[in-house]
N, C-alpha and C positions, 0 to 999 in steps of 0.2 A: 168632850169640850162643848162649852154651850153657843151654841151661835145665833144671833141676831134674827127674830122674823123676818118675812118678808114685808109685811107692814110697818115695819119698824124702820127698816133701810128707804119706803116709799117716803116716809114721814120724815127722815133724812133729808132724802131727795128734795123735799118743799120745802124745807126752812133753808137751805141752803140757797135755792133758789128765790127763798125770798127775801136773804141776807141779801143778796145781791141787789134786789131792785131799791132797797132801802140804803143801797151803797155802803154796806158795811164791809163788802166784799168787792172787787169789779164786780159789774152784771156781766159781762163777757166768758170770763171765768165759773162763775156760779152756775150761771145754764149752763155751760158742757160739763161739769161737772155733775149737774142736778141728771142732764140727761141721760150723762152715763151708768148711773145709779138707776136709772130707772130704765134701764139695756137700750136706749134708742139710739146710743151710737158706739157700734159695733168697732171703730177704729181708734178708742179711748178706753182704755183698763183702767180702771181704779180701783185699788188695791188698799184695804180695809187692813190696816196691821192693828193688831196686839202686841208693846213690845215687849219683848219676853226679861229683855238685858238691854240696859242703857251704858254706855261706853262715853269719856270725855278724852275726845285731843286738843292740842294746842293748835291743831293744823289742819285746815279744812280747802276746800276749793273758794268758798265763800268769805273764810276767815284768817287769819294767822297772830296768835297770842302769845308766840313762844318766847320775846322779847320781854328780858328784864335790867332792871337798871339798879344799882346801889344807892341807898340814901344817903350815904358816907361820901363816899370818892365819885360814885356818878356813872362809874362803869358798867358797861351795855353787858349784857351776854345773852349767848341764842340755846334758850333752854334744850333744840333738838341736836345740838352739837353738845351741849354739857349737860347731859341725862341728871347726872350726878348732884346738879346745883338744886333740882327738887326738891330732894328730899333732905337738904342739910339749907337751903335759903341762905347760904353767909355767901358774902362776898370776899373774895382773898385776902382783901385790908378789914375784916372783921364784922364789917356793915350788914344791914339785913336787905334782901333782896325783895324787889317789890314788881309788880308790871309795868312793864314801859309805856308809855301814851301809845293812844291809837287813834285813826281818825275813822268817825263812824259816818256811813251814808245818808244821805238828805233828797228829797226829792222835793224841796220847799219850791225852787223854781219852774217847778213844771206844770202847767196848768192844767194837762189832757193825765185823767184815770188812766186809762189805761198803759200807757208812757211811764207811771209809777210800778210797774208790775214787773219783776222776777223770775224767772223760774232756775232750779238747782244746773240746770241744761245749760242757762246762759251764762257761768261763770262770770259773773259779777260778783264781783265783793262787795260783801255790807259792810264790809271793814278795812282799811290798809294799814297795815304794818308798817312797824319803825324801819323793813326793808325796805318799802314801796316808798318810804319819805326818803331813805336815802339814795335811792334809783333816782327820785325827783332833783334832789339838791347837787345827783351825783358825784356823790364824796360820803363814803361811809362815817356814819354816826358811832364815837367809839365813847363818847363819856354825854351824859346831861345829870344837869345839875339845877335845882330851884333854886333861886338866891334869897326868896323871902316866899315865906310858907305859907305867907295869907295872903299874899298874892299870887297863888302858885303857878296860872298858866301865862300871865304878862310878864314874870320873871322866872320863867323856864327856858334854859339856856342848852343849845344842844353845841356838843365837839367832836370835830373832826379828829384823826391821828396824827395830825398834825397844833392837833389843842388851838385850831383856826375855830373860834364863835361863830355859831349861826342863831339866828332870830328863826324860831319856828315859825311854821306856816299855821297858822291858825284854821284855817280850809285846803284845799286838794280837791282841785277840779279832775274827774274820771270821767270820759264820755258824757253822757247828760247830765250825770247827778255830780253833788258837789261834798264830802267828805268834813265835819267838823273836827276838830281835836277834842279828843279826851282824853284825861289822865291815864287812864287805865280802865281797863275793858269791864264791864257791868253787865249783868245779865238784865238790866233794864233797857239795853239798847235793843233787844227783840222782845216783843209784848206777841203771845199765842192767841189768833181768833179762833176760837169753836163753836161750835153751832151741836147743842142738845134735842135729839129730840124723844118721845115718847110714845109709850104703846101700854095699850091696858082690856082686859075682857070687859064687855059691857056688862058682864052678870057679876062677876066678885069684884065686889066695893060696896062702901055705905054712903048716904046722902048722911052729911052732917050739916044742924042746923046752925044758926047763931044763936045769941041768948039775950043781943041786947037792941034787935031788929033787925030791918033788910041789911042788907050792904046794895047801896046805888049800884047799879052796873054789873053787880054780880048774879049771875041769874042760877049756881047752883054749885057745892062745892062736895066734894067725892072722897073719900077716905080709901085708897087703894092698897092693898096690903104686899101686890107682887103686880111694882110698875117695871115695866123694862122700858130700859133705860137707854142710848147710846148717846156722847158725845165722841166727838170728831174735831181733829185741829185740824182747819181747811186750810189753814195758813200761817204765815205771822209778818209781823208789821217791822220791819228795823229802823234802823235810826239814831241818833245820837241822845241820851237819856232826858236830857232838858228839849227834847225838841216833841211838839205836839203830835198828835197821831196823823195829823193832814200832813204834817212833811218827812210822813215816811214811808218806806217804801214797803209795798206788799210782796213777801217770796212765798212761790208755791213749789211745794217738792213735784218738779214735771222732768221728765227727761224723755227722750225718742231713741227707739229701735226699729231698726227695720221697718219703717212707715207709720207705727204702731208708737201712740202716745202712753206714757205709762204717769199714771198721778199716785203718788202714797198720799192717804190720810191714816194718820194712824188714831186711833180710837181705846176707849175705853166702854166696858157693855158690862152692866149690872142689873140684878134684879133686886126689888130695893122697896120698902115702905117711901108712901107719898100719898101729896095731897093733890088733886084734879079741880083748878075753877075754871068753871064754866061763865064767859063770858054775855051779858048780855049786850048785844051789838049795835039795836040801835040804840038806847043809851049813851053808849060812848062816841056812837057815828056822832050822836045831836053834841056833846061837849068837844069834840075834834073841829063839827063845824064849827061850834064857838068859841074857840079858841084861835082858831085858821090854822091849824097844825097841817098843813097840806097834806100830801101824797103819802108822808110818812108819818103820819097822824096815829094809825089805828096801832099799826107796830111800834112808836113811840109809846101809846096809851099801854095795848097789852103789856109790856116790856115793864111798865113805870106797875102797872095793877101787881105785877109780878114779881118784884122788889118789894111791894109792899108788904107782901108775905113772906117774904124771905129776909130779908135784913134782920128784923128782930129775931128769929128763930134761935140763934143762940144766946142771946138777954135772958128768954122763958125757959131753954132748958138746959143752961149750963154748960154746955156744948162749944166746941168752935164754929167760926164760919165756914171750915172749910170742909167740916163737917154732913155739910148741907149742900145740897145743888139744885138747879134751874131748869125748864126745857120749856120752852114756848111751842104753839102749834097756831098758827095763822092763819089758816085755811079753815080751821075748826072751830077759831074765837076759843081758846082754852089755853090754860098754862099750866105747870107742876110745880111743886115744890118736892124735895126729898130728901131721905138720909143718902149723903152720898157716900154710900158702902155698901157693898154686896151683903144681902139680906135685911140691910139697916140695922141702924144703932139704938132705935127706939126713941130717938129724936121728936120724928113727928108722930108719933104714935102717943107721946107726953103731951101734945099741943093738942088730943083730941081725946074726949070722954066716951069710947065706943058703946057702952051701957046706955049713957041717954042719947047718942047721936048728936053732939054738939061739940062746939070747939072749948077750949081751953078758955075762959071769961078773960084771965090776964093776957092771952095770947091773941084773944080777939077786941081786948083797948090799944092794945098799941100798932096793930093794926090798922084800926078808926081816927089813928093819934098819926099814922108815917104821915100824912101831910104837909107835917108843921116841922119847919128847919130852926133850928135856934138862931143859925146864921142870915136866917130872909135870903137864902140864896136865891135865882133870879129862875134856875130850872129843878138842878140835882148839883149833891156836892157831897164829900164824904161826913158835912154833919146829920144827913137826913138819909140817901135813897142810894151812895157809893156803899159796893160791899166787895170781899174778896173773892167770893162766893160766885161772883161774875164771870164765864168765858166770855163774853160777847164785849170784853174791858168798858160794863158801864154806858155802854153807849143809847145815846139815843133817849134819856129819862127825864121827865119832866111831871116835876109835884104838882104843879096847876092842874093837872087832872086828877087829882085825889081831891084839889082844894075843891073844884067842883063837883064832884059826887057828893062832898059831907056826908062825909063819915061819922063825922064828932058824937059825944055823945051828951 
């Protein structure tokens, strides 16, 4: 089994800890987390999983989906009392069965980070069930029904056994956070934040050059044949699918034993063809001053430099975006690009001509070109510098700092 250097787990440890100060993560969170990856606190385990086997229930401590409703007649059932309705989805009167509305967590009211923050220990739902609405209404929910389809959640009618109408609650106050309605449960109500990072021999690699001049701010770019690689989901963000990433709420798998904090991150580790740019710093420091991107300026900039090589990657070779993956290093001014797959797919090894040491000429215009948005968005958006390719969901990117280096050709 191949396991992770130990430079590779340090380089963990930094970005994670730098996630935090650029608030992508709490910074509270992130230092003992960062610290504990780097052994300075002996009463926090963190525990590095590979999963082996992924399992889906209906029934969690955090969640409960097991409610469904008929599109016909309206009728409820509790999928963990009727195993059987599964795998046949009918309803008795012939209808097809669907998930019943759920309401998903909000933390839009709350103004203090850390206040937004989770852990699997604290038995909070990110979700309450068509149970918990009827504990609320206290009168079990036995039929609902849509009266008009294109209005579906203003004219969503719930009944009691008694066929008494209830007017849903549109939200569900729980302790401090506040529950939205939604139709049916979406795996868009939890977004995964990961943090990538890298590791590489200063001897095996090549310098490759360009072909159509410098690139502003790039002060050298590396052709690595065996990057190792690890990302890590430090968390993820819930919430109800239309609601932004500021109003939701951050869970981290933490639970306590016997004094002893235990955190899972589970991860993914590969060795993998990529590409190494080396940042030039103060370059970008002097376009961060001019721009006033403050404190999260340089990690804005790296992050944005680092899209710019990554989003086209599958335009030039055919490939998927997901194909490819990310890992920033902050502390080193350098970012990656990769085949994300063990040994690689020969993705980036296409973007580059290792006989003359130079990039790919089409791979390195549209490169010079990621500045320009068709839409004139205002930072980043999915017509220019959004890609799927992102664990860090996108965050933090702004084309103005491409627009300033000119690239153009």
């Amino acid at each position: 089994m191949m396991v992770p250097s130990r430079s590779l787990i340090l380089r963990l440890a930094e970005e994670i800890n730098y996630a935090g100060i650029q608030r992508l993560l709490p910074p509270k969170y992130a230092g003992i987390i960062s610290d504990a990856l780097k052994g300075k606190n002996e009463s926090i385990d963190v525990q590095l999983q590979i999963p082996a086997k992924v399992t889906v229930g209906m029934q969690s401590d955090l969640a409960n989906t097991s409610f469904v409703r008929c599109v016909k007649c309206g009728k409820v059932y509790d999928l963990s009392s009727n195993p059987k309705l599964i795998t046949s989805s009918k309803c008795v009167c012939g209808g097809s069965l669907v998930p019943a509305p759920i309401w998903s967590i909000t933390s839009k009211n709350i103004p203090l980070l850390d206040k937004k923050v989770i852990t699997t220990s604290d038995r909070i739902k990110i979700s309450l069930s068509l149970n918990d609405y009827s504990e609320t209404q206290k009168s079990k929910i036995e039929k609902i029904l849509i009266k008009d389809k294109s209005r579906p959640i203003s004219e969503l009618k719930f009944y009691d056994k008694r066929d008494k109408e209830l007017d849903p609650f549109v939200s569900l106050r729980r302790k401090a956070f506040i529950y939205y309605i939604s139709l049916m449960p979406s795996e868009s109500i939890t977004k995964p934040i990961s943090i990538s990072a890298f590791s590489y021999s200063n001897k095996k690699h090549s310098r490759i050059r360009t072909t159509m001049g410098e690139l502003n701010g790039i002060r050298e770019i590396l052709y690595v044949p065996r990057l190792e690689v690890i990302q890590a989901t430090v968390a993820y963000r819930a919430g109800h699918y239309r609601t932004t990433l500021k109003s939701r709420v951050y869970v981290f798998d933490i639970t306590e034993s016997g004094g002893l904090q235990q955190i899972r991150l589970f991860i993914r580790y590969i060795k993998t063809q990529g590409l190494v740019v080396k940042i030039n710093k103060e370059e970008i420091d002097d376009i961060i001053s001019k721009l006033k991107l403050g404190e999260r300026g340089f990690w804005s900039a790296v992050h944005t430099l680092n899209h710019a090589f990554l989003v086209r990657l599958p335009q030039i070779t055919g490939l998927e975006s997901r194909n490819f993956g990310e890992a920033l290093s902050i502390n080193r001014a350098e970012f990656a690009v990769f085949d994300n797959s063990f040994g690689g797919l020969g993705g980036i090894e296409g973007v580059v001509d290792l006989d003359a040491g130079t990039l790919n000429p089409n791979y390195e215009l549209v490169i010079r070109e990621s500045h320009s948005c068709p839409l004139e968005c205002m930072r980043a958006c999915k017509a220019c510098l959004y890609t799927d390719s992102c664990y860090m969901l996108n965050w933090n990117l702004n084309r103005k700092v491409l627009v300033e280096l000119n690239w153009g050709v």
